[in-house]
N, C-alpha and C positions, 0 to 999 in steps of 0.2 A: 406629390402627396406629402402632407406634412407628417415631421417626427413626431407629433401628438396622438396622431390617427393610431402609429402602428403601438402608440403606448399603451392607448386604451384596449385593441385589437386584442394584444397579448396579457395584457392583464388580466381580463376580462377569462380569460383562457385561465391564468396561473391561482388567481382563488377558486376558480372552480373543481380544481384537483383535488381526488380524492384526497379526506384526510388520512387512511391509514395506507402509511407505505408501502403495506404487500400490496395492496391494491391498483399501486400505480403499473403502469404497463408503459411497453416502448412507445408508444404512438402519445404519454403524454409529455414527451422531450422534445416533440415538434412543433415549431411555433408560426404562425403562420404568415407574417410578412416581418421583412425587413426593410429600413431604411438605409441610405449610400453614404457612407464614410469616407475619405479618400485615405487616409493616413494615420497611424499612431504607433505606440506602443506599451505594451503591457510588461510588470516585472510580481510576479511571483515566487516564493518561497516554501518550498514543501519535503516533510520529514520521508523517512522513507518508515515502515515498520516491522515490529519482530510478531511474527503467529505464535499463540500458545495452546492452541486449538488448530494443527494445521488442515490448510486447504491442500489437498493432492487429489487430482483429476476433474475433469470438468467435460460440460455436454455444448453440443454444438452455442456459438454465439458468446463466449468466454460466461459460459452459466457452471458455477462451481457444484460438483458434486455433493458437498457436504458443506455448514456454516463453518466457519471458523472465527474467533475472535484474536484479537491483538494488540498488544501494546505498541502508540505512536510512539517514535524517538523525537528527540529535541535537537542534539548536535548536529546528527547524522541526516545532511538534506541536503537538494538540491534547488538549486537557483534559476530561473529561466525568465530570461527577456523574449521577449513574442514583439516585432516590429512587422509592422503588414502595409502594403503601401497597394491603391486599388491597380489592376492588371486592364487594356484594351478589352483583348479577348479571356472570357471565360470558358476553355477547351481544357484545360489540364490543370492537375496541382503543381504548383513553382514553390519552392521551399531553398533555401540552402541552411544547412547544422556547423555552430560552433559551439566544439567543447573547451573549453579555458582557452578561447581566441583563435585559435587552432579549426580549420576545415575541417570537418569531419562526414567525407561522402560515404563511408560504410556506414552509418547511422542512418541511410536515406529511402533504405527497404523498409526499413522496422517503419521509420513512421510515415513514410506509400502507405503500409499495409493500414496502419492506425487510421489515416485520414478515407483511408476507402472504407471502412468501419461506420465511421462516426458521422458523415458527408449527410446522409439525409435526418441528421440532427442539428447539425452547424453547417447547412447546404451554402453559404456564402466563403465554404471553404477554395472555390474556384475561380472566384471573385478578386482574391488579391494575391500577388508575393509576399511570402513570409521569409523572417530571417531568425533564426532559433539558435538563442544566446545562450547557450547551458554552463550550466558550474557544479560539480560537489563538492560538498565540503570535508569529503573523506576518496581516501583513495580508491582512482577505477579501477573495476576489475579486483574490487577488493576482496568482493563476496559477503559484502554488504547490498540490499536489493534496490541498486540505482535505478531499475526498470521503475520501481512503486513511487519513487522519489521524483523520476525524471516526468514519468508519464500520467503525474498527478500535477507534478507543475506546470504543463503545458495545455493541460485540459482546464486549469485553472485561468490561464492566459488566452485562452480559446473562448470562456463562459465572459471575459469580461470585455472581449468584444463585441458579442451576442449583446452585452449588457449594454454597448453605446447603441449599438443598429436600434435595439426596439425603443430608445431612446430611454431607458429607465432613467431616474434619478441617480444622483453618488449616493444616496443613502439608502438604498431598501427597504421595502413595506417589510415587517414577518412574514408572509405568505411570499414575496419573491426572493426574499434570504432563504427562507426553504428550500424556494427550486433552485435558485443558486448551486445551494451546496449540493443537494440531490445530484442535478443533473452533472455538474464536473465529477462527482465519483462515480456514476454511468459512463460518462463517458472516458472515463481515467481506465474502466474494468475495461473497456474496448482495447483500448490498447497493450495493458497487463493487470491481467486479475488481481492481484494484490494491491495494486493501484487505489485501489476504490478504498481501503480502510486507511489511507493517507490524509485523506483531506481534514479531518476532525482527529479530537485525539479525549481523552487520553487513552480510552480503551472501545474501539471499534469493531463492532459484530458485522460480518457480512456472509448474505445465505439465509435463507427465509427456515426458520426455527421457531417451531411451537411454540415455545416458553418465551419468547421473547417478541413480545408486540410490535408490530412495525418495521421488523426484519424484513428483509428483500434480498432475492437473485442478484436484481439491478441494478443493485447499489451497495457503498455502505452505511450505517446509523453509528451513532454514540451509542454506548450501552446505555440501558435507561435505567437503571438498578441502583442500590446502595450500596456502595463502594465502602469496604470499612478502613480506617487511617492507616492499616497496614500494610496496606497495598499503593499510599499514595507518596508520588516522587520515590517510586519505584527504579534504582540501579541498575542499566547493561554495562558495563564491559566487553568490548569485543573483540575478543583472540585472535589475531587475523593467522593461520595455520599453513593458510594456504592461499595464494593470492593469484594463480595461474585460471587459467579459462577451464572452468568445466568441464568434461571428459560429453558428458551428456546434460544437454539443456533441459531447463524446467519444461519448454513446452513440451520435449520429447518424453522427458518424465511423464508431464499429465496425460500424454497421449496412451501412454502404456499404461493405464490404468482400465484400459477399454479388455473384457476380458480377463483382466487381471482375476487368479484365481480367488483371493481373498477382497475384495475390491469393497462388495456391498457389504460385508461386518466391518471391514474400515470406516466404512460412510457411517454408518452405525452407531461403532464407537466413536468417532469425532464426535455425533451428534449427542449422545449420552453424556460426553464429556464437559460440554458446553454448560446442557442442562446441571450436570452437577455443580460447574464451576459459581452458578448465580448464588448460592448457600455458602458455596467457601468466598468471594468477595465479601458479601454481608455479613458473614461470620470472623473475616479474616483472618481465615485459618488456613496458615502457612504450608503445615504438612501434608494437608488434601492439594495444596498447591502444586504443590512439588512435584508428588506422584505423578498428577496429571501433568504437570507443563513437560517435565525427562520422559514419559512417557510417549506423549505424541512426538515427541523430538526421536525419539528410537522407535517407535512404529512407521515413522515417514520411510528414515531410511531402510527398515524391513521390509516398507514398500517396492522400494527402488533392487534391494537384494533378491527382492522374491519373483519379480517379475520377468517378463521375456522378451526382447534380452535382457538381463538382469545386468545391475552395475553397483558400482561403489563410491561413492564419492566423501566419504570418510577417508582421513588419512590416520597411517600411525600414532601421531603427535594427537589427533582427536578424542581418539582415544585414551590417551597417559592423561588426556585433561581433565575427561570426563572420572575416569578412575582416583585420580587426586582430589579430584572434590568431594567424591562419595567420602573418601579418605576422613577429609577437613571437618565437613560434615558430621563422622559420625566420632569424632574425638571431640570437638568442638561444642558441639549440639548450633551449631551455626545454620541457621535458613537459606545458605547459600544454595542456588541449582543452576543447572544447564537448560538452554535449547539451542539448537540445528536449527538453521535451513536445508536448503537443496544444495548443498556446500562440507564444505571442509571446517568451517570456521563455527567457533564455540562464543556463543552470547551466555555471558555470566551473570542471571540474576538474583538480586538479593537488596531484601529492607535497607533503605537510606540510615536507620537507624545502627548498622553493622557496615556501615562507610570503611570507617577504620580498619577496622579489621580484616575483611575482604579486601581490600587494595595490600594490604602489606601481604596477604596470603599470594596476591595475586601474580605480586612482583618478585616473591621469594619463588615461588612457585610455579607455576603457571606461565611467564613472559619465557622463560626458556624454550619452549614448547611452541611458539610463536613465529613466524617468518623474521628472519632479521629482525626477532623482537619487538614487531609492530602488532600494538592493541590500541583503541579506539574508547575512552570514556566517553558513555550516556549514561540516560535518565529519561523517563516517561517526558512525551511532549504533548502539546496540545493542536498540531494541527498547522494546517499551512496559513501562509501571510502576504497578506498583497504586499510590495516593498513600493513601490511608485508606479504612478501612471504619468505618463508623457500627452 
């Protein structure tokens, strides 16, 4: 059967897709023939990102409890080669993981469990050997989210061999640059929910929200809004605080949400918070900023404090960081703020235009409080990048 056949087959399929993205559904990630490849490989490059609206807890099939929005990064990313070479028998997935050249067989549950996910979406996943090249660009185990980084670049590397099978073109109609993207941040949320606002940037909504058109569970979208200059080339600094493996994992986190006595006013207010945020981007009004971004960063971990078993994953030094900025702040009248992850480590946000001054508060100030004095400069990015095809 020629590679022509299955072009038409699937295309025919891909403008036929609803136009509006709440609309789409899993069943339109499935394409229906593929053509036999023997060999290649793929190289992808993908940011990892900071939530300012966070996502905590989620419903069966990694469907997030509430929307959350967030800022791409640009330095802070991971790099992934995908070599796949075709297998005799199709009976199991064959994989082996390197991380900076280095074997890495404890990495080979997490992505088992990925590929058993994603399989009736990229069903030619049993078809070949893969060999998964990884790199960051920032320290493992940093408490930076290498999950969103890692498993948005290999979903990326995964679509663009889907992309030889139905034989598409190198260049893309718009209607298959769509599902392109679409579908790698579907399938990027299979493997870790944050996953899904990595692939675009600069500011990615994910969670089907009223106010905002073409939001989806299954994915993530650009925001589609107007962005006002004050918010663009946006500053992180990242305070590495704490660089040790988590006491309690995200997933366990989101799982404790189930129950959780405050759970659904959480869901609530994320969702209120999002809706408010579309007036302060278009307004680019700094101090609604704030409120909300330090807000949901200290309501995450009230989350994690309030529940059962409850934990901490705040350290000392998290604090001294958080309290000096308020400090800076309110002598200064500086736009500087905070947000958390599911971590220890403090992201320092604040206007490009206060460059200066933020970095010398940060080094006087701030790097003391720091693991061995290690922090991480970013800045808003735009998204991940094919780097070669083989």
């Amino acid at each position: 059967m020629k590679v022509l056949h299955y072009k038409i087959q699937n295309l025919v399929k891909l403008v036929s897709l609803p136009l509006q993205n709440s609309y789409m559904t899993e069943t339109d990630f499935v394409l229906d023939q593929y053509s036999q490849i023997d060999s290649g490989s793929h190289t992808w490059s993908s940011p990892s990102n900071i939530a300012l609206v966070k996502y905590w807890g989620k419903k069966d099939n990694q469907i997030p409890a509430n929307s959350s929005i967030s800022f791409t990064l640009d330095n802070c990313k991971t790099v992934t080669t995908l070599r796949y070479s075709k297998k005799d028998h199709a009976d199991d997935f064959s994989f082996e993981v390197f991380l900076d050249g280095d074997k890495k067989d404890s990495f080979k549950p997490k992505i088992e469990t990925f590929f058993k996910r994603i399989e009736a979406y990229v069903p030619f996943l049993r078809d070949y050997h893969f060999v998964i090249e990884t790199a960051n660009t920032f320290p493992h185990s940093s408490g930076i989210a290498s999950s969103a980084s890692g498993m948005s670049a290999l979903a990326l590397c995964l679509m663009s061999i889907e992309k030889e099978l139905i034989g598409a073109n190198v260049i893309l109609s718009e209607a298959e640059e769509s599902y392109f993207i679409k579908k790698a941040s579907f399938l990027a949320r299979l493997g870790s929910g944050s996953a899904c606002r990595s692939i675009e940037g600069d500011l990615v909504v994910w969670g089907e929200h009223q106010d905002i058109q073409g939001s989806s569970d299954l994915f993530g979208v650009k925001y589609p809004f107007e962005v006002h200059k004050n918010f663009k080339n946006y500053q992180d600094t990242i305070l590495l605080v704490d660089k040790g493996e988590k006491q309690v994992s995200s997933t366990v986190g989101h799982g404790l949400m189930h129950n959780h006595p405050f759970a659904e006013e959480r869901f609530k207010q994320a969702h209120d918070n999002l809706s408010t945020l579309i007036n302060v981007f278009k307004a680019g009004d700094l101090d609604t900023f704030i409120s909300i971004v330090e807000s949901e960063a200290l309501t995450l971990h009230a989350m994690m404090m309030a529940s059962m078993p409850y934990f901490i994953l705040m350290k000392p030094n998290t604090l001294e960081i958080i309290n000096k900025i308020w400090v800076f702040r309110q002598e200064t009248g500086s736009k500087v703020c905070f947000t958390l992850d599911a971590g220890a480590n403090v992201h320092v946000l604040y206007p490009e235009a206060e460059c200066e001054q933020v970095c010398e508060f940060i080094k006087n100030e701030l790097v003391a409080h720091c693991q061995n004095g290690q922090y991480i400069c970013d800045q808003i990015g735009f998204g991940a990048r094919l780097m070669k095809n083989e």
